[in-house]
ZAVEXPA-246543 format. One record per residue: residue in three letters; x, y, z of N, C-alpha, C, O in turn. Coordinates in nm, 3 decimals, padded with zeros to 5 digits, always signed. Example, Ala and Ser with C-alpha at 12.3 -4.5 7.8 and 13.67 -1.06 7.14 Angstrom:
  type      n.X      n.Y      n.Z     ca.X     ca.Y     ca.Z      c.X      c.Y      c.Z      o.X      o.Y      o.Z
   ALA  +01.319  -00.569  +00.780  +01.230  -00.450  +00.780  +01.320  -00.330  +00.780  +01.424  -00.332  +00.846
   SER  +01.285  -00.225  +00.708  +01.367  -00.106  +00.714  +01.290  +00.003  +00.787  +01.341  +00.114  +00.804
//
This chain:
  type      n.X      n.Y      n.Z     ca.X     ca.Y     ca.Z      c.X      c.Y      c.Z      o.X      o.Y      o.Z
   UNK  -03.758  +09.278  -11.428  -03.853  +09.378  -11.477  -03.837  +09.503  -11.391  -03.850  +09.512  -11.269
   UNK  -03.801  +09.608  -11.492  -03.807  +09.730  -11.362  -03.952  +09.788  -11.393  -04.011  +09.778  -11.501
   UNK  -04.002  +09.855  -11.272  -04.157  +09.888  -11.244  -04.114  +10.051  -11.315  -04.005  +10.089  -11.360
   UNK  -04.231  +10.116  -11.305  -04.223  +10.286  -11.352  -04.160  +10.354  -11.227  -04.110  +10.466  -11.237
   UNK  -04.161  +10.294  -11.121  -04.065  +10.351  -10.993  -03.939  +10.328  -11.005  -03.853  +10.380  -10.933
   UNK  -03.917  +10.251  -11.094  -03.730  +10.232  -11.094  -03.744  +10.112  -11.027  -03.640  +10.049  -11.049
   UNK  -03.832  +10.036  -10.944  -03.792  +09.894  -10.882  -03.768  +09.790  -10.960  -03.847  +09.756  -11.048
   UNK  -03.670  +09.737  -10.939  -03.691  +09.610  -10.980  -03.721  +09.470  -10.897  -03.675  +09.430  -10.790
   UNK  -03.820  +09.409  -10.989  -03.908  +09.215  -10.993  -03.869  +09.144  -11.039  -03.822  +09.167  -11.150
   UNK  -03.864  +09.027  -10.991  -03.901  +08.889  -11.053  -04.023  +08.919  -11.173  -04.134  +08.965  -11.146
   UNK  -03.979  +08.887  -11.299  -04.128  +08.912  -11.381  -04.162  +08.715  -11.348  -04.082  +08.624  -11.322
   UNK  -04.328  +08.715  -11.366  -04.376  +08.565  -11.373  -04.481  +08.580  -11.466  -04.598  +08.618  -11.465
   UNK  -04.394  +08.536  -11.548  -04.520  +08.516  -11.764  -04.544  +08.440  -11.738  -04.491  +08.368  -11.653
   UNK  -04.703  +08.407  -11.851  -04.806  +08.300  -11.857  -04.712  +08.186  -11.859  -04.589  +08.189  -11.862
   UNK  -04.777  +08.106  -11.857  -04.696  +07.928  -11.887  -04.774  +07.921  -11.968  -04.888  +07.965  -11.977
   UNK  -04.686  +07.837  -12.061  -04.689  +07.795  -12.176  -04.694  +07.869  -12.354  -04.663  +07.836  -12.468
   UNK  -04.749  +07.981  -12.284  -04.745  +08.145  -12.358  -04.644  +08.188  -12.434  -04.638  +08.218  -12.553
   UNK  -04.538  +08.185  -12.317  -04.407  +08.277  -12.364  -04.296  +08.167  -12.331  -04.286  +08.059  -12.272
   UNK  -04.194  +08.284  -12.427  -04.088  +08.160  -12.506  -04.020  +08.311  -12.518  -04.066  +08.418  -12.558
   UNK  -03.855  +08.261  -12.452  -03.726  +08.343  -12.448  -03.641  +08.295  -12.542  -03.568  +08.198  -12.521
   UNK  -03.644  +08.387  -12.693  -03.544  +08.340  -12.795  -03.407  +08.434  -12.717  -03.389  +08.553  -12.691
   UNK  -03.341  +08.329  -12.703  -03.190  +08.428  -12.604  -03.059  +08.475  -12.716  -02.966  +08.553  -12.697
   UNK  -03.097  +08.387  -12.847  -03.022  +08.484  -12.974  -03.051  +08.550  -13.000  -02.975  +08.589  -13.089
   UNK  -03.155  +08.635  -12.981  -03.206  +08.730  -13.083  -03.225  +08.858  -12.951  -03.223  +08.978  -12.976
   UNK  -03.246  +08.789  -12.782  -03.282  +08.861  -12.721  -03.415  +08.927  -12.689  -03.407  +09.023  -12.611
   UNK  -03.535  +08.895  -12.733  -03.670  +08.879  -12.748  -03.747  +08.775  -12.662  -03.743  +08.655  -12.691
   UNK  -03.813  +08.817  -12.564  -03.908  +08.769  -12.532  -04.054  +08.738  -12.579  -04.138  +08.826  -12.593
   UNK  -04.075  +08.622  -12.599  -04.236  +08.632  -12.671  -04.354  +08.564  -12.605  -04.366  +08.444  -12.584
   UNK  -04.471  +08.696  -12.566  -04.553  +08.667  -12.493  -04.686  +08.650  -12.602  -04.713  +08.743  -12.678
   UNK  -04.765  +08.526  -12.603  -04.863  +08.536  -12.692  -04.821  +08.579  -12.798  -04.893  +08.672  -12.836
   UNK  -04.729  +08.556  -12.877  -04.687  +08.593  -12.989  -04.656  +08.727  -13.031  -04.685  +08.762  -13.145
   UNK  -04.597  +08.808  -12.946  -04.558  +08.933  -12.981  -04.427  +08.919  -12.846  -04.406  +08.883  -12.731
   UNK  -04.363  +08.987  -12.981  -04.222  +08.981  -12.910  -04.203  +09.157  -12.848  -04.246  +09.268  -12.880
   UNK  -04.104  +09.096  -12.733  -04.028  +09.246  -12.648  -03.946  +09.213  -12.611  -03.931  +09.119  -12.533
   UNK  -03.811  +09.334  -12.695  -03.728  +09.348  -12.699  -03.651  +09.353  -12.501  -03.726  +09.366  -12.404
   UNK  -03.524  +09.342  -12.489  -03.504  +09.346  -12.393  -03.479  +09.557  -12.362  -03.422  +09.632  -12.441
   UNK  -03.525  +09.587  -12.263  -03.580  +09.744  -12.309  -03.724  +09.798  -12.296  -03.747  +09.873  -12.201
   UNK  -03.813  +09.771  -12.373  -03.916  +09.748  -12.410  -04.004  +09.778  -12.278  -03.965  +09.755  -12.163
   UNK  -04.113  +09.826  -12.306  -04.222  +09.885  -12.166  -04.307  +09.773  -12.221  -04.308  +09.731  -12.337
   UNK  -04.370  +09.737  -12.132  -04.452  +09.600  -12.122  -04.566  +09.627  -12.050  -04.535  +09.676  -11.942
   UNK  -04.696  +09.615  -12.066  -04.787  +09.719  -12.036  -04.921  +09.552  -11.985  -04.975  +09.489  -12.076
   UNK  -04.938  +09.527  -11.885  -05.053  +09.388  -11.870  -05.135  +09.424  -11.739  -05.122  +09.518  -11.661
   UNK  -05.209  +09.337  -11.740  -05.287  +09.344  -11.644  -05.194  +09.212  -11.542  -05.131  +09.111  -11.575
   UNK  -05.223  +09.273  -11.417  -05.141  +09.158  -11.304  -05.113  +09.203  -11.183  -05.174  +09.302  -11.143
   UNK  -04.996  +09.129  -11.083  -05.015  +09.219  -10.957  -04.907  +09.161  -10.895  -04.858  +09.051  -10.920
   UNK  -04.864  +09.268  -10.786  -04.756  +09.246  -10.762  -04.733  +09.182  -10.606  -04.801  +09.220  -10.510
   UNK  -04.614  +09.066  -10.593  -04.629  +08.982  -10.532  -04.504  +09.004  -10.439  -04.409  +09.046  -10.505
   UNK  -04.473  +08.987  -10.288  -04.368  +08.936  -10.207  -04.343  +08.831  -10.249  -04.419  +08.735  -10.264
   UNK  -04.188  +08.843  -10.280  -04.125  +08.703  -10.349  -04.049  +08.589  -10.224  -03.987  +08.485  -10.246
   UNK  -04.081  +08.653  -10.098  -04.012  +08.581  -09.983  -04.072  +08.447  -09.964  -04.031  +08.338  -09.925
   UNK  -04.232  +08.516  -10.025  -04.343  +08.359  -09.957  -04.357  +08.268  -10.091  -04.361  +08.286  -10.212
   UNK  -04.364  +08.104  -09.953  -04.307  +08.009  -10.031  -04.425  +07.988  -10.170  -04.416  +07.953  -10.287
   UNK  -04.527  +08.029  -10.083  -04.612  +08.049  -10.244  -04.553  +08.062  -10.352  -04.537  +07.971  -10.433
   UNK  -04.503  +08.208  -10.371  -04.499  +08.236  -10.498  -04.388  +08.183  -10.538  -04.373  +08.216  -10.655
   UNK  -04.284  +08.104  -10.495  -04.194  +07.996  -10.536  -04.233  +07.878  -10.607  -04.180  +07.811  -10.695
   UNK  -04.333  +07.871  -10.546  -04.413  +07.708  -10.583  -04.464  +07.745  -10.744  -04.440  +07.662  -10.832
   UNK  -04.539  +07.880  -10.779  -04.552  +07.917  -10.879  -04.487  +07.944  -11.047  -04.533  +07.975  -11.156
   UNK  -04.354  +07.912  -10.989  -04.291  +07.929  -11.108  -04.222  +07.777  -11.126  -04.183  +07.687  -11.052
   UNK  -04.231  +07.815  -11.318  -04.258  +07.670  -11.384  -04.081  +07.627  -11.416  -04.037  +07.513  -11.402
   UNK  -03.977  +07.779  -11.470  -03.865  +07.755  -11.475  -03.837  +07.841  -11.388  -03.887  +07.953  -11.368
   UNK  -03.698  +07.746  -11.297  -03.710  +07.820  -11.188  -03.551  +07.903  -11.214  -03.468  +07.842  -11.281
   UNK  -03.521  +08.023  -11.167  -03.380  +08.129  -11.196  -03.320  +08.083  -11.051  -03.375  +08.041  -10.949
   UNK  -03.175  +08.109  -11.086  -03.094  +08.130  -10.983  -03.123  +08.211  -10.860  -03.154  +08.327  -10.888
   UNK  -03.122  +08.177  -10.709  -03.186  +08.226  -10.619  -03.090  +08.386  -10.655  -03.160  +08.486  -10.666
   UNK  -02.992  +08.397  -10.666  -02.928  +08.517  -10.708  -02.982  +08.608  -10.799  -02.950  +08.726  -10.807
   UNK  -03.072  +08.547  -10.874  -03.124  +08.683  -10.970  -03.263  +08.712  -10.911  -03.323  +08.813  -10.947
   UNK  -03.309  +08.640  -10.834  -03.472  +08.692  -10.776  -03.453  +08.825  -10.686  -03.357  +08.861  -10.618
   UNK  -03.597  +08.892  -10.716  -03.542  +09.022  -10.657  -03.668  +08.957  -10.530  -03.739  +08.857  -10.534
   UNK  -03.656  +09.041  -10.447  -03.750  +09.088  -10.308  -03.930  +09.048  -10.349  -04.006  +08.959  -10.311
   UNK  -03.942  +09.161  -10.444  -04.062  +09.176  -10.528  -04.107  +09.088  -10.641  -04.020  +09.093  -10.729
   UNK  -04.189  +09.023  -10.670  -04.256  +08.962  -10.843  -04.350  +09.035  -10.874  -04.431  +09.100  -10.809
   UNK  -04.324  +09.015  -11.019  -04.466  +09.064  -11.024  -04.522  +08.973  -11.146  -04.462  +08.950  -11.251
   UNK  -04.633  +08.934  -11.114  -04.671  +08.808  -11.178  -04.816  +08.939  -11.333  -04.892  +09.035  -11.345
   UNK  -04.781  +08.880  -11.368  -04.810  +08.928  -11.528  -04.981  +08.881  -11.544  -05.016  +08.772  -11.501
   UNK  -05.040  +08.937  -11.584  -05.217  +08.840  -11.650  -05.205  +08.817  -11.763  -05.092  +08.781  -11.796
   UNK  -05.311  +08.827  -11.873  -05.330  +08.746  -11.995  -05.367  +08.927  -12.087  -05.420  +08.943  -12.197
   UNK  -05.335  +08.993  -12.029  -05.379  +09.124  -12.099  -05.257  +09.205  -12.171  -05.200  +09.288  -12.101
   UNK  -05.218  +09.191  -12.287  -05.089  +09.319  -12.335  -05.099  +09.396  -12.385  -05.192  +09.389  -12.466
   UNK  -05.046  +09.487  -12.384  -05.051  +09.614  -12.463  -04.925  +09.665  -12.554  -04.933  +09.771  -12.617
//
């Protein structure tokens, strides 16, 4: 996820919520899909991805190679 600063996160979506169709390239959160591109607008907050916390937090876990520094863990709010 890149932030409006140009950074890029680890994004961390609801569980159980969202579902990555990887043919089509669409992410779907609560039933509305975003495109890969796409400004993504929620309520949430942003997390140091070093601590083991926020490791423990995620349900599928990515290659330690694609985690960035930063997460930013997502709420239940979209726009």
């Amino acid at each position: 996820i890149e932030s409006s600063d140009g950074m890029f996160s680890t994004p961390i979506l609801p569980e159980g919520v969202t579902y990555w169709d990887k043919g089509k390239g669409i992410v779907y959160i609560y039933d509305r899909g975003f495109l890969i591109g796409n400004i993504i607008r929620s309520n949430g907050i942003a997390l140091d991805s070093q601590f083991q916390k926020v490791q423990d937090i995620f349900i599928s876990k990515a290659k330690p190679s694609c985690l960035k520094r930063s997460s930013i863990l997502f709420g239940t709010k979209f726009d």
